[in-house]
N, C-alpha and C positions, 0 to 999 in steps of 0.2 A: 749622106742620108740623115745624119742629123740636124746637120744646117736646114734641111726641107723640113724636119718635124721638129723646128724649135717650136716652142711655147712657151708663153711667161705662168710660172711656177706660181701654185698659190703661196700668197703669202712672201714674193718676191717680188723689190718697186720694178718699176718702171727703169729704172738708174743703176739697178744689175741684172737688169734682162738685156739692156741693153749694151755692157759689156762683156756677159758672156756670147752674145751674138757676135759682136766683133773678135774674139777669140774665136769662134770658131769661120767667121771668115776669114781673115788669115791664117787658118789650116788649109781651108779649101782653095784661096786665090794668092797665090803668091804677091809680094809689096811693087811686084813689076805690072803688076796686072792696075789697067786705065781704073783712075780713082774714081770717074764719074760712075763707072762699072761696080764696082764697091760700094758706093756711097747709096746708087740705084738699090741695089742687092737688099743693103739693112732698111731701106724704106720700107719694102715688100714686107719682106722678115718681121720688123718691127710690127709693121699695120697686120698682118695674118697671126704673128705668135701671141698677140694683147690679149689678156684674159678678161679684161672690161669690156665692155659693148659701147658704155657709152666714152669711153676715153678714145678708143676705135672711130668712132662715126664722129669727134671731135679731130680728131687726126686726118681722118680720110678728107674733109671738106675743107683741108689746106694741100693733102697732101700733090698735089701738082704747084702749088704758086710757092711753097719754101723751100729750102736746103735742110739736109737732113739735121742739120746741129740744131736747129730751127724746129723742128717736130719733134727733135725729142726735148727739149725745152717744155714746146706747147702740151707734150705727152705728160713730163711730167708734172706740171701745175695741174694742170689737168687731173690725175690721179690723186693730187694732194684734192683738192676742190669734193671730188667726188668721197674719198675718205671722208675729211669731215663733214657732210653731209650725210654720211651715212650714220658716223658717230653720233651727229646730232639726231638724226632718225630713232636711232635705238634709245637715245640718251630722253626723248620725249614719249618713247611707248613705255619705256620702264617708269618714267614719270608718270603717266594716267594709268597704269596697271596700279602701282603701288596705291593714285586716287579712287581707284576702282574696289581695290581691297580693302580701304578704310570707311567705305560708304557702306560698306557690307554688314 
């Protein structure tokens, strides 16, 4: 049941979402169970627990042509990208707020 309702925690990258998923498949699939089965597993996992939308819809428009070490790769630049872009976003409103306040 857990493994079905992971999800990446706010405020948790990409890069420990991704190995508390593989802990918890290796609770539920033992190390004998076919790897491509496993590897299939945390794709899913991965692409439905992402708390980003846009890191998701980056992910999913590879997710059939890579291997999983390959998307989470992609996932995480990905998430770094979208970070600073946001920091940059906040980092230019609080800059015309502050211009906004001094015209005042």
């Amino acid at each position: 049941l857990k493994l079905d309702r992971a999800k990446q925690e706010r405020n948790e990258t990409i890069e420990d979402f991704v190995e508390r998923l593989r802990l918890l498949v290796e609770k539920c699939y033992d190390k004998a169970s076919e790897k491509a089965i496993r590897e299939r597993l945390m794709m899913d996992l991965l692409v439905r627990g992402m708390a980003d939308d846009r890191v998701r819809i980056e992910v999913l428009s590879h997710f059939d042509t890579m291997p999983l070490d390959k998307l989470i790769q992609l996932a995480i630049r990905r998430e770094l990208a979208v970070q600073a872009t946001d920091k940059d976003s906040t980092a230019r409103q609080g800059t015309v707020s502050i211009m906004n306040v001094q015209r005042s």
